[in-house]
Structure formats: C-alpha cells, structure tokens
N, C-alpha and C positions, 0 to 999 in steps of 0.2 A: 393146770388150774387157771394162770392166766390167759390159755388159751379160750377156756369157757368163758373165763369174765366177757373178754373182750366178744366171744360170739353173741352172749348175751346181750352185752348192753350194743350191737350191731343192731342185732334183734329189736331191740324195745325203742332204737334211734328209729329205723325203718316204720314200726307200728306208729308212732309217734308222726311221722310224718303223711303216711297214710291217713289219719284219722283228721289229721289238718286238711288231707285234700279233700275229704270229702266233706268236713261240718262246713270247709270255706265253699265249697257250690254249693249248699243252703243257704248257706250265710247271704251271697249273689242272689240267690231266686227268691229269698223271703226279703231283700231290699228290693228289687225289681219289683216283685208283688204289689211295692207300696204305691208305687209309679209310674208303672206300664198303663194303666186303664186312664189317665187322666187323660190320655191322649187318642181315646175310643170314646169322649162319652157322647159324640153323636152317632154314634154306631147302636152304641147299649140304649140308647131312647128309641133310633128307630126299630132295633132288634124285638126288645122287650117291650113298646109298644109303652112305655110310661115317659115319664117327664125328666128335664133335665135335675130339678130338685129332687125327685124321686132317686134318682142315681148318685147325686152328692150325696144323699143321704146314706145311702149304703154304704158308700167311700168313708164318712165320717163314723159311723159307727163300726165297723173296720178297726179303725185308730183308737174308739173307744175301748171297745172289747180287748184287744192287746196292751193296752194303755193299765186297764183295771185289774188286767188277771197276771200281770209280769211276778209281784211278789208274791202270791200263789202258787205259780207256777217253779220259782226258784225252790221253794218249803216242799214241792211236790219230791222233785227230783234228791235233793237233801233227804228225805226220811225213805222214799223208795229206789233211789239208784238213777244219776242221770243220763244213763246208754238205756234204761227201760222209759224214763220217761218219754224223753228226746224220740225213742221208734213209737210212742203211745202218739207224743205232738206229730210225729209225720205222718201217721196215720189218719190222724183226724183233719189234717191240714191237706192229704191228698183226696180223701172222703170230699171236706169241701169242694173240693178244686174241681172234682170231677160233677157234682150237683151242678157247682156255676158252668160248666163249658155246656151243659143239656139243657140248663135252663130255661122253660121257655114263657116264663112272667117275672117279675122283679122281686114276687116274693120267694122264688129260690134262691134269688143270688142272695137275697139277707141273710138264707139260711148256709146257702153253702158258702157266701166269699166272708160276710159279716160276721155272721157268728164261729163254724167251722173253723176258718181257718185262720179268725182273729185267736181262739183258742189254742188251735195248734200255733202256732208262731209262741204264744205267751207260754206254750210247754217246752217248746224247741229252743225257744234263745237263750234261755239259762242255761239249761243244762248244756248248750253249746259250751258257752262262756267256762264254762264250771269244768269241765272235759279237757280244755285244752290247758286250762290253770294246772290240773293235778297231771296233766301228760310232758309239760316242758318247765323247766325251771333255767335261772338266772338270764344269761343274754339269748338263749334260744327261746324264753318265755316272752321277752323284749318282743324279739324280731315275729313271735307266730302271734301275739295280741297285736301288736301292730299291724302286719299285714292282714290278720281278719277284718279290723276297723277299716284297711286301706279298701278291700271287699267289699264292704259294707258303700263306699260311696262309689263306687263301680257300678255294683247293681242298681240304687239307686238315678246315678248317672246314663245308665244305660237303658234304662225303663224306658223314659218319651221315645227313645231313637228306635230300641226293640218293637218295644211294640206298637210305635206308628207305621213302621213296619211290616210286622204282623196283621195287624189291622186294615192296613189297605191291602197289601197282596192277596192276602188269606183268607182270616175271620179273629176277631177280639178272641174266641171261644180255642182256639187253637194257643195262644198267651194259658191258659187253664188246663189243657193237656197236658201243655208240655211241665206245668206245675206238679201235676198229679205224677206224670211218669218220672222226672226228677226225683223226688222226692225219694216216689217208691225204692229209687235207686239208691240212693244213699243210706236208705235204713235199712236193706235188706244187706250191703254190704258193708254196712258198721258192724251187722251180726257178726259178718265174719274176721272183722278186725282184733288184733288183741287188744287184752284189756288195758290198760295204764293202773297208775298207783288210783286206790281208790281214795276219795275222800270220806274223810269221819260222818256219819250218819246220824239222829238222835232220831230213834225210833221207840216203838213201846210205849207212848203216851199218847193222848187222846186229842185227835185234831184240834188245830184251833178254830173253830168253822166260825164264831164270833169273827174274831181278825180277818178273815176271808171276806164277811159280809162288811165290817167297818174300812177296812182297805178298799174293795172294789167301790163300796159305797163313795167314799171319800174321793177318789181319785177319778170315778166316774163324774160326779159333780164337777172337778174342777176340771177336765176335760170339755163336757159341755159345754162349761162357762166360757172356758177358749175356743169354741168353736160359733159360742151364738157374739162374738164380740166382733165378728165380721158382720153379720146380721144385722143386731140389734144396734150396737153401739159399744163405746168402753164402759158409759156413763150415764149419757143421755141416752135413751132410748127412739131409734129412728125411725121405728114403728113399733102398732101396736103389738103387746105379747100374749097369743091368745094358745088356750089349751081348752079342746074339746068344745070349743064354739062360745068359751066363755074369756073375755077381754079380763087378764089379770094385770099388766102394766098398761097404761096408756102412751101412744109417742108423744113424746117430749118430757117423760117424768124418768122417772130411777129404770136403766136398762136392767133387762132379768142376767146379762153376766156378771157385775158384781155382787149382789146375791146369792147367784148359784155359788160362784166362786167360794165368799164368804161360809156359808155352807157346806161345802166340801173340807175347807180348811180344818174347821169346826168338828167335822167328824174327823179328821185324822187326826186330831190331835186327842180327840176320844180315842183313837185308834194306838198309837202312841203310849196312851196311858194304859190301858189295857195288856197291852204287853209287856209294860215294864210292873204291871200289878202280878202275869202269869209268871216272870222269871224270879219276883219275890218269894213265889209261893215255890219253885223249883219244879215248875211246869214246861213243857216246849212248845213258844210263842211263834207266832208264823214269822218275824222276823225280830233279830234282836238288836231294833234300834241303837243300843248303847255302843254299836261300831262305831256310829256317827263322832264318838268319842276321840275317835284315834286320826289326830288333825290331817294324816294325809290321804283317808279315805273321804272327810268331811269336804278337805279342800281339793280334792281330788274329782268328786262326785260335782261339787258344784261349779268345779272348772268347764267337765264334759259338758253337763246342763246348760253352760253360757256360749258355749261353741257351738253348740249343736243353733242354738235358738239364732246366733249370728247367722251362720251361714244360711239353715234354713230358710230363714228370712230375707236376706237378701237375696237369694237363688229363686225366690216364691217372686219377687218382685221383677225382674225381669222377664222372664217368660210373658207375666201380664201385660206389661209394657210392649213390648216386642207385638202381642197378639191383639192390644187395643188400639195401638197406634200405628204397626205397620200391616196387620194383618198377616202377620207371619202363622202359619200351620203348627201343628204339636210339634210334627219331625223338624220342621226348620230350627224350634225353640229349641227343640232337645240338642242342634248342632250345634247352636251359639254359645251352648250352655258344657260343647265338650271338654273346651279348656280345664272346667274345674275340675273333672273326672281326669285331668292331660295332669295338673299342676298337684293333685294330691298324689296320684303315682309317683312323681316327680321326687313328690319331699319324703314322702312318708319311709320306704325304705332307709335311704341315708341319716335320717333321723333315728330309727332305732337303732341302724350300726353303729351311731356315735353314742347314742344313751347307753347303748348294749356294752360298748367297749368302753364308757367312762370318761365318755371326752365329751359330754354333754349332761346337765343333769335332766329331768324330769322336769323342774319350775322353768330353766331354760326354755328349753323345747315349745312350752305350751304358753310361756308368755312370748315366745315369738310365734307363738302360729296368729295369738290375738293381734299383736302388730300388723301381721301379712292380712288378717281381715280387714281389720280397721281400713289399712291402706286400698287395699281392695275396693273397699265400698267408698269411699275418695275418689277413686279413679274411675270406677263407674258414674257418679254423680257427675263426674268432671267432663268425663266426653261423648256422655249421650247426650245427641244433638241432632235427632230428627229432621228437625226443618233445614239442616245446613247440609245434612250427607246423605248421599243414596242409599238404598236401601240395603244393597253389600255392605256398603260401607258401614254403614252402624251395628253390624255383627261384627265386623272387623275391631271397631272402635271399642268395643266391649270387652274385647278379648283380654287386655290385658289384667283389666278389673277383675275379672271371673277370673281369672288366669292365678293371680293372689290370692282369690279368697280358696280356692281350692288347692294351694300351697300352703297355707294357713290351715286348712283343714288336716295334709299330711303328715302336716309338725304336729299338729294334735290328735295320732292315732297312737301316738303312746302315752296318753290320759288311761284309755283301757288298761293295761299292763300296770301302770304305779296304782291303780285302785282296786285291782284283782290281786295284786302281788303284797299290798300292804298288809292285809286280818292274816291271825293263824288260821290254820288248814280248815279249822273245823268251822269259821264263820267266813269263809269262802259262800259259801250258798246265800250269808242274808247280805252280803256287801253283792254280789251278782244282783238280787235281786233290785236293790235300792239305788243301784248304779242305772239299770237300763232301763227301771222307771223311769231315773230322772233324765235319759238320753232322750227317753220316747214323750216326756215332757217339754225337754227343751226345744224338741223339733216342733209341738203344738205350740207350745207361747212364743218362736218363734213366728211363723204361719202370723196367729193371731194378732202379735204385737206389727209387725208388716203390715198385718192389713187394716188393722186401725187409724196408721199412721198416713196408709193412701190414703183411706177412703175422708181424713180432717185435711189431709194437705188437697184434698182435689175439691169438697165445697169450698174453703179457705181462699183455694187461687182463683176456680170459676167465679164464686159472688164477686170477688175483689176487681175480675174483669168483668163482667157485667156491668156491676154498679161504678167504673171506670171508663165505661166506652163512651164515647161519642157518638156511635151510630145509634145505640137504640134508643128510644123515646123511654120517660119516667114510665108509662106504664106499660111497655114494655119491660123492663127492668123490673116491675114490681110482679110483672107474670112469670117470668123466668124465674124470677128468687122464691115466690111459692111452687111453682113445679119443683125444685130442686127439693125444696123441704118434705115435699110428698113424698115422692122418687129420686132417691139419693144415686140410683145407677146413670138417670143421665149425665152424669159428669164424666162416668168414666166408658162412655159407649165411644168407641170410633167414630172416625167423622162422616163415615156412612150410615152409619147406624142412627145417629146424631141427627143428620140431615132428612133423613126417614123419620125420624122422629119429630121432627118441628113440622116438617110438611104436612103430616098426618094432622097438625094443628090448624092448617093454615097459612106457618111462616114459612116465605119465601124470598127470593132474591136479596136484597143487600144485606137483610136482616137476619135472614138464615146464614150466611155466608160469614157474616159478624160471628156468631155463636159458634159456628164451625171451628174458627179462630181461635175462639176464647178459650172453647175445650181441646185444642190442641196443645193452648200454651199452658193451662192449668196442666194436662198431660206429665208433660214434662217438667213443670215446678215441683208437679208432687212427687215423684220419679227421683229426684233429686234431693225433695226435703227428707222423703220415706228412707232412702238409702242409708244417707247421711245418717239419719236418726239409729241405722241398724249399726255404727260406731260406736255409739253409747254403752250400752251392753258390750260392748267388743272392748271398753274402756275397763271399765266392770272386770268384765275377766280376766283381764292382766292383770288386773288391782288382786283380785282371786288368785292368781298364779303366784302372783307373789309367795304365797302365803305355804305354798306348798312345801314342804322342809326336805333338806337338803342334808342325808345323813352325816355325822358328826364324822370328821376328818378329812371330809372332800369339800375340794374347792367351788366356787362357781364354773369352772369347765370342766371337772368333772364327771363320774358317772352318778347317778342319782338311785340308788337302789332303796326300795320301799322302807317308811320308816318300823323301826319293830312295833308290834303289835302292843298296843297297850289299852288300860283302860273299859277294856271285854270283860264283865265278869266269866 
C-alpha cells in the first residue's frame, strides 16, 4: 500500500512539474509577444506600407483587448474547466499569430495580432495562473508562482534583444510563426499531461453577459485614458481632440484622459454594484468582488499593481533616453536593459526558498523589492550623464540602476503566490482574474505616468533654457516658446533631428547650435526628474507592503503563509 502511495504521489509530483514546463514557455512567448515588435516598427511601416501611428495603434489596442477581457476570461475557465479553456485561448491566439505573419496590410494585423491574440492571452493567463494554484501547494506553490512571475520578466526582457534579432536577420513575420508553432505545441501536449486536483466550478446559471459588457466597458475606458495621457496631456490638453473630423476638446482646455478615465471608473463601479446585486439574489456574478474583503488579497493585488507600474516605468524611460540622446538601436536598448532580466533571475529564486522555508515573510520580500526599486531609480538619475561619458560608457553607467530595479522585481515574484494562495479553492478563479487585471494595469499606468512626467519635465527644462539663454534674441525666444506649444515633440527629438528641424526653418549657426544645447540639457533634466518621480509610487508600495499580514505566530523573519480566507460570502 505504501508502495502505491508513494508511486502515486511520484506520479502526480512528475505531472505537476511537466505542466509547469510547459504553461511556463507560454508564459515566456505571451510576455515576449508584448515586446518583441517594438523593436520592428520600421520594419511593420515599410512592410505594411502604413504609418508609424498606424502601428502604435495596433500595439495599443493589443493591451486594450487583453487589459478588458482578463476578468472574462478568468469566469470563462471557472464555469467550463481551465485545461479546455487555456487549449481554446491557444488556439485562437496561434489563429492570430499565423493571420499577422501573412499579413499583407495593417488591417490584418488588427485582426490577427489586436484582436486574436489579445483574446487568446486574456483566455490563456488565467487559466495558466489557476492550473498551477490547484497543481502545487505550500513551498512548491512558493517556488512554481514565483518562478512563472520570474518568466514572465524573461520573456518580456528578452523581447527587444529576440526579436531585433529576428527582425534584422530574418523577417518581423518569423517573431509570428514561431508564436503560432509554440503555442500549438504546448496545448496539444497539455492534452497529454495528467490532470491535477480540479478546482470547484459554479456552473448551471445563466452568464453574466451584463458584467462582461460593464467590466470590458469600464476597463477599456480607463485603459484608453492611460494611453491618450501620452498624447494628449494628464490635464491640459496638448492638442486638439478630434473624432471623425469633428474638434470635441480644444488644445489648451480639459484633456480627453481624465474624462475618459473618469468614465471608465464610473462604470466600474456600476460594475461592482451589479455583482454584488447578482450574489444578493444568489446568482453567479462574473467576479466576486467581496474577495477584495480578505486584506491580503486586497493588499496583496495592490502591492503587484505598484510594482508592476514602478518598474514598467522606469524600464519605459530609459530605452527612450538612450534612443533620443544617443541613438542607440532597439537591440542595443534591449542589451542595456539585460541587467534587469540578470538581477531579477538573481533575487527571484532565493526569495521564494526563504518565504518557502519561513525565513522570510511575504510583506518582507515585497517591501524590500520596493526599497531595491526606489534605490534603483536613484542610481539611475544619479549617473546618467551623456555629456560627460562615452557612449559605452553610459550603458555601463546604467547598469547598476537597472541592475536594482530588476532585483526589486525578483523579490517581488512572490506577490503572485501570497494572492493566489490567500481565497478558498473555490474563489481561486475571481482573485486570478482581479489580480492580473490589475498587473496588466499597472504596467499601463506605469508606461503612462512615465510618460507624462517626461514629456512636463522636458517643456519645463527646454522653455527654462530658452527663456535663460543668452544667445538668443527676445524674438527669437518668443518663436521658439510658440513652436514648442504647437509641437511638444521638438523637445524631445535628438540633436539631429533637432537641428533638421530648425534648419527647415531657417535657423542656423550660433543659434541652431544654441538650441541643440538646450535640448540636450532639458534631455537629461527630464531623465532624471521622470526617474526620480517613478520613487514615489515605489514609496507608495512599501507603505502597501506594510500592510500585508503576517500570519498569527510568526515573526518578522519568518515564513509568511497566506492569511485564511475570510469575509467571502
């Protein structure tokens, strides 16, 4: 008899680790997905024959689509099984993939990369998540949520380096095969894996397709809103906001992101309400908010959400810097940018051995990953310095900054595990879904608060040099400060571009070369306030960590094991 026990549970240890190799190379190819093509998009404009806005565009509603259908997609797998869902999402997501690699105008890729495979990802990630919660329990739970998350910034990190790549040797379009035949691979040999412990299902009642429409509505708004706040403005509106040839905002009055924002908020919390009207009635709601109840999926969720937005952020910022000021290539950006992918490998492991084994809690762990950011983005601000080091040298310089934030990042891969491991078995599916929303949120208000903060810090430093100079004449100064107000991008063009751009005016010699300057040093002012600025948030979520509880009998060192379930009707 003990001979079977122990064959058995051989068995289901083995299945168990099979089914982690394989969700974790999706895990890899759907974070690569996000970030492989930034670094093709003069490829995809001359390929597809459209414009560079044309192709942001794609890219952004990409994020939308996934952004809006996550808690959809978690209710999916929950009421019909997440190994059916999960091979439904790879299907549709190799479906896309293989559209976008034959593509040959812009309006396939919206269909095959934008909508397809934004869809597949928002069926696949849950029910990843949800698969490996009900296949590993206590410190092997630890250790396989952790290293998926550690995955998760692998692929990501590997994206610019892969497929600039790809892109130069090959074709962008080969990045899209190799998506399609991955894929295929993985769900056709999860068919063959055993099954794991299933989780509880609520099936037999009648969808909630309202909640489907007030969720994606909601979340789609406020997505938007963070993506036209690089555009438009936070506040003031930088131009005008026009839809279908008709001027709704004027530049310089109320920008359409808070608004939209406002808006979005508005219906989710219609949203909200709604759900918590369908479990009054003892109906089955697409999610049931009232987890949020249980403080260490609350503080757990909003821990991930301020990490996520940290790092994203400062990781969004350098790259730009790097490719406006030194004119570094996608692949060069994607090398400078290894370290973070070097330093979260680094932490991430030895962090779950310690939380695993109890020599570390959970609030620990994640208020020092915030510390390792903060310091991070300190050290960055501190020794990029263009104008004083070569141009090796200022990826060298960098290194250590990124080097933190991405050890930061891998003390914060077991946030995943303390807020999968918190709900009972059965609200497993809506705490997945409300968790990687707000992952897949914090990486957009990330992005977005980053770039807000250049694009004030970089008019702020250029007028300030302008209206400071010596060289130029009053009305020159008075030409400049309205160009900028028109076209907020001269500020942040390289000094080639810059200098191309004055000439086309007219300005040349002392005066051109003046300006050249000024946007050099604004450059680097803003570089440094923007960074800076991505601390604050990284303050925030320590303050967040705090808060995270620390089950009754264990000390601050430690193991931290999720608090029991409460408060769930």
């Amino acid at each position: 008899m003990r001979g079977r026990d122990g064959a058995r549970r051989a068995g289901e240890a083995a299945a168990a680790r099979t089914l982690f190799l394989l969700l974790a190379t999706e895990n890899v190819l759907i974070n690569y997905t996000s970030t492989a093509m930034n670094v093709a998009l003069s490829a995809l404009v001359r390929d597809l024959r459209t414009t560079l806005t044309g192709v942001q565009s794609v890219i952004s509603l990409y994020a939308l689509v996934v952004a809006a259908f996550l808690i959809t997609g978690s209710k999916l797998g929950a009421r019909h099984g997440y190994r059916r869902i999960f091979a439904l999402g790879g299907g549709v997501f190799a479906l896309g993939a293989l559209i976008t690699a034959f593509a040959p105008r812009l309006p396939f890729m919206l269909l095959g990369w934008s909508l397809l495979q934004g869809l597949g990802v928002a069926l696949m990630l849950p029910a990843l998540l949800a698969m490996l919660t009900a296949a590993f329990t206590g410190a092997d739970r630890t250790r396989a949520l952790s290293t998926l998350a550690m995955t998760s910034g692998i692929g990501a990190a590997a994206g610019p380096v892969a497929g600039g790549l790809i892109t130069n040797y090959l074709s962008w379009r080969v990045s899209f095969l190799l998506e399609a035949g991955i894929t295929l691979a993985v769900t056709g040999l999860l068919r063959r894996t055993a099954g794991t412990r299933p989780l509880p299902a609520r099936t037999g009642q009648r969808f909630d397709v309202l909640g489907v429409l007030l969720s994606t509505t909601g979340l789609a708004l406020v997505v938007v809103a963070t993506l036209f706040t690089g555009r438009y403005g936070l506040v003031e509106a930088r131009q005008d906001f026009t839809v279908f040839g008709h001027t709704l905002l004027e530049r310089g009055g109320l920008s359409p992101a808070p608004l939209l924002a406002g808006a979005g908020v508005v219906v989710l919390v219609a949203f909200a309400g709604w759900e918590r009207h369908l479990v009054t009635r003892g109906r089955d709601p697409l999610v049931r908010v009232s987890v949020l109840r249980n403080r260490t999926v609350r503080a757990g969720t909003s821990a991930q959400l301020l990490q996520i937005l940290v790092s994203g952020g400062a990781l969004f910022l350098v790259p730009v810097f790097l490719q406006t000021t030194l004119g570094f290539d996608a692949l060069r950006c994607g090398v400078v940018l290894l370290p973070s992918a070097l330093g979260l490998m680094a932490a991430a492991a030895p962090t779950a051995r310690r939380v695993g084994r109890g020599r570390m809690t959970h609030r620990a762990a994640a208020m020092g990953a915030f510390v390792m950011m903060a310091a991070g983005c300190g050290v960055v601000a501190a020794l990029f310095s263009p104008r004083a080091q070569g141009v090796q040298a200022v990826g060298l310089a960098l290194a250590p900054g990124i080097l933190l934030v991405g050890i930061g990042r891998g003390m914060a891969t077991t946030i995943t595990d303390l807020v999968q491991s918190a709900p009972a078995p059965d609200r497993v599916g809506d705490v997945t879904g409300l968790s990687r929303t707000a992952g897949y949120l914090g990486s957009a208000f990330g992005v977005a608060l980053a770039g807000a903060l250049l694009t004030a810090s970089l008019l702020y430093a250029f007028e300030a040099g302008v209206n400071g100079s010596s060289v130029l004449s009053p009305a020159q100064k008075q030409l400049v400060t309205r160009s900028v107000e028109q076209q907020v991008q001269v500020t942040a063009a390289s000094d080639d571009a810059l200098r191309a751009k004055v000439a086309s005016r007219g300005i040349t010699g002392a005066t051109a070369d003046e300006l050249v300057r000024i946007n050099a040093r604004a450059r680097e002012q803003a570089l440094t306030v923007s960074v800076i600025g991505m601390a604050v948030p990284a303050f925030a979520g320590w303050l967040v960590a705090r808060r995270i509880p620390v089950p009754a009998g264990r000390g601050p060192a430690a193991g931290a094991g999720p608090e029991p379930p409460r408060g769930d009707p």
